[in-house]
N, C-alpha and C positions, 0 to 999 in steps of 0.2 A: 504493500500500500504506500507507504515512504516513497517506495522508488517513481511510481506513476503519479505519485504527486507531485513532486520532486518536476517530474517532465512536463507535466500539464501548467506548471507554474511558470515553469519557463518562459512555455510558448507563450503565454496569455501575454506573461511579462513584457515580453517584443512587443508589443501593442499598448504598454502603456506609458504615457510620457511621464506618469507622476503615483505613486503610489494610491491605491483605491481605499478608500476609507470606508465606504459603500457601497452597498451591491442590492438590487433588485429583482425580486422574479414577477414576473408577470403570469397571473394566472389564465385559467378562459375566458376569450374576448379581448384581455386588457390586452395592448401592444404599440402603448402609446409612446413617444421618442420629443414629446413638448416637453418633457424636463431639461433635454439637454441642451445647451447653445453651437454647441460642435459635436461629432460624430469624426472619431478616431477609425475606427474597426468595425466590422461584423463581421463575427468569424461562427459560420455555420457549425452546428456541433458533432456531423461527421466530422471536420478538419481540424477538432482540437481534440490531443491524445487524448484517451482513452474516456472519451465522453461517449454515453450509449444517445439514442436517434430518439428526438420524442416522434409518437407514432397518430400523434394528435392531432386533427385537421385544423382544429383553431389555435393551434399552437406552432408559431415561427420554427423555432427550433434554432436559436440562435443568439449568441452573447453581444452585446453593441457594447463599445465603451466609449465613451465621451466625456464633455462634460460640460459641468453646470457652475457661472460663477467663478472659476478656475480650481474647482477640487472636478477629481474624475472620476466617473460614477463606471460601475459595472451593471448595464441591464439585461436580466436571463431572459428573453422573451419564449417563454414558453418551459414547461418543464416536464419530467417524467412521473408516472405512476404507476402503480402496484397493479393496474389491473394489464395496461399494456403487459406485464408478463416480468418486469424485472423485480430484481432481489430490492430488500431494502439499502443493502449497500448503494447497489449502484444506483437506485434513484438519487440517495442524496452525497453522491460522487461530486457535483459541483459546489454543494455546499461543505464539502470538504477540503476545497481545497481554498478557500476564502482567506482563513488565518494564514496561511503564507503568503498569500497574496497582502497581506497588510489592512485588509477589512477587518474592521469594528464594529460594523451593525450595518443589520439585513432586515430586507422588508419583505416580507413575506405580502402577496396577493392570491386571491382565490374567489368565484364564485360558488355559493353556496345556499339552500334550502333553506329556508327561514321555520324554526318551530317554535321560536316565542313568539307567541299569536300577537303581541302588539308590534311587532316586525310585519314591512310591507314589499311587496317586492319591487328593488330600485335603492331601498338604505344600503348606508355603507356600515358594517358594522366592527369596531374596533376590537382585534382579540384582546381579550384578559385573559383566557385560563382555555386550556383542551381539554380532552376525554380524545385517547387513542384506541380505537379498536381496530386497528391493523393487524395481521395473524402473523406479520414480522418485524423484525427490531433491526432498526440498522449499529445498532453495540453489541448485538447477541455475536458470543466468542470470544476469545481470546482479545486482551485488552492495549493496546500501546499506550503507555502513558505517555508518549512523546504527542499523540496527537488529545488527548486527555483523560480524566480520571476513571479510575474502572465504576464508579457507581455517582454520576453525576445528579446534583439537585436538582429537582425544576418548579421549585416553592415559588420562582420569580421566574419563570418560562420564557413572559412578556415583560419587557423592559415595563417597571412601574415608572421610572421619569418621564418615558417616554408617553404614556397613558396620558400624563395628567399634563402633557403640555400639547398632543392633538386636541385635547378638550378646550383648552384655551383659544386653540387656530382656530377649533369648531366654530365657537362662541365669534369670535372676531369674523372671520370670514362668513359668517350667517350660513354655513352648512352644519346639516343636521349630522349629528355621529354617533351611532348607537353602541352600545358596549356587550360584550359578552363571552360564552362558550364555544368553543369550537369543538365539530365532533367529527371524528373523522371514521370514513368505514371505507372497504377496501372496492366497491365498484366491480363494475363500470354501469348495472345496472341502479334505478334509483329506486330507492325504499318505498316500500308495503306502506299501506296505512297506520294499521299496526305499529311496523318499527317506526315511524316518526315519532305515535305515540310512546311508545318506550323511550327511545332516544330525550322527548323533550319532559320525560318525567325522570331520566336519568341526569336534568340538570342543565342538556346541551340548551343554545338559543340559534345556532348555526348546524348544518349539517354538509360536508363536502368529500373529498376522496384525494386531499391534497394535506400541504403544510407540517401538518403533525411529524412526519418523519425529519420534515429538514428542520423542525425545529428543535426536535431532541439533539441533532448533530452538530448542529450553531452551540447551542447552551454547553454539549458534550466538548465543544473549539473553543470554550469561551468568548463566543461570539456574542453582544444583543443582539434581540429578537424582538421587532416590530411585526404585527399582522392585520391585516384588511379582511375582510368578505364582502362582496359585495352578494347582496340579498338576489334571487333569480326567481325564484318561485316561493309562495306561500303553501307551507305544507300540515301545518298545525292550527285548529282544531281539524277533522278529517272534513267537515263541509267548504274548507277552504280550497282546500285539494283540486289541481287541473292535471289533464296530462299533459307533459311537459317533453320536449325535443330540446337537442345538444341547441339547435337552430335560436328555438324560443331562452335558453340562457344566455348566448352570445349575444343575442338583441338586447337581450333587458342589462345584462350587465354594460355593454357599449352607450348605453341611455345615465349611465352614472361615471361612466368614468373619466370624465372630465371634473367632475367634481372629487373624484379621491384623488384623482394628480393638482389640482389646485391645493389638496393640504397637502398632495408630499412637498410637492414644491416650496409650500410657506416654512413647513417644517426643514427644506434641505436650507433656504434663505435665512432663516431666523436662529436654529436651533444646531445645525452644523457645526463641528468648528470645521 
């Protein structure tokens, strides 16, 4: 693992004029590039070593780096998951290799199933806390302390400073920003009536098939961890219920995401160093 980090570090490196403090995944739909003032690179994730292919149609499938203000951001547009067929490693392969790159906090994005019923579909909702029900662990095995501890906290999963000062950009920039649980299950199809109801009486207020693994592997980097959902469908109480297409999420999260990159932006301007 060392060594193909090691290599993928490298390559990225060649591409960056100034070390990345910051790095971005874009979930489904989101694939926005208004953050950045310049555009360095896109470099496809077949042509960076040892990165596996997202198999996602609304997902680019590719790293931009540029930047914003004169710091240089890394954006993953588009990422891997569990149901495409990979291990938990290699999903979160990219968020592994962050900490040598010199990144100190990641944003996690994702659309997501709304089951706190006063959630509509279109909010943006700020993670505080998970629930993982993935059937893999990307630390199950043998442990390298060199890339971190063998049993990592996650009492503070989500950056609390960073909670409490979206809420402020909230408040100032008149967008609304709801706060909650994320719950993540392993996909690709979407839950029973049933499991919603279990799901939002086990606490979730979000439900997606993302995030959860790259964020135990940041926290496990010592990396912060910011995260987004944007709301796609309403799935809780069961009369709220539609059926729902990959098609009809991409729409409804594209209808919000000018307003989650309006706070990342206030947040990369204000709160950055």
């Amino acid at each position: 693992m060392i060594e193909k980090i090691n290599e993928t570090v490298r390559f990225i490196q060649s591409f960056c004029p100034e070390i990345p403090r910051i790095a971005m995944v874009f979930g489904s739909g989101i694939s926005s590039e208004a953050l950045l003032d310049q555009v360095f690179a896109r470099l496809p994730y077949n042509k960076i070593p040892h990165f596996a292919i997202s198999t996602v149609k609304n997902h680019k499938g590719e790293l931009v780096i540029g930047e914003r203000a004169g710091k240089t951001l890394l954006l993953f547009s588009g990422r891997l998951h569990y149901y495409e067929g990979y291990s938990a490693k290699e999903i979160t392969y990219p968020v592994r290799i962050l900490k040598d790159l010199g990144v100190e906090q990641l944003i996690l994005t994702n659309a997501a199933g709304g089951v706190n019923p006063d959630f509509n579909a279109g909010d943006i909702m700020q993670i505080s806390d998970h629930i993982n029900l993935f059937p893999d662990h990307p630390l199950r095995g043998k442990n390298d302390e060199r890339l971190g501890p063998r049993f990592p906290d996650m009492l503070h999963a989500y950056n609390p400073e960073f909670l409490v000062q979206m809420e402020t950009l909230s408040t100032t920039l008149d967008i609304p920003l709801r706060k909650g649980v994320y719950l993540a299950s392993q996909g690709p199809s979407l839950e029973t009536p049933a499991e919603y109801t279990m799901m939002r009486f086990m606490g979730a207020d979000a439900v997606g098939m993302s995030t959860v693994l790259e964020t135990i592997v940041a926290v496990h980097s010592g990396i912060k961890v910011n995260g987004f959902s944007v709301i796609s469908n309403e799935c809780f109480p069961i009369e709220r219920i539609v059926e729902t297409s990959e098609q009809d999420v991409v729409d409804m999260v594209k209808k919000s995401e000018d307003r989650l990159m309006q706070l990342v932006a206030a947040w990369l301007d204000n709160y950055c160093p």
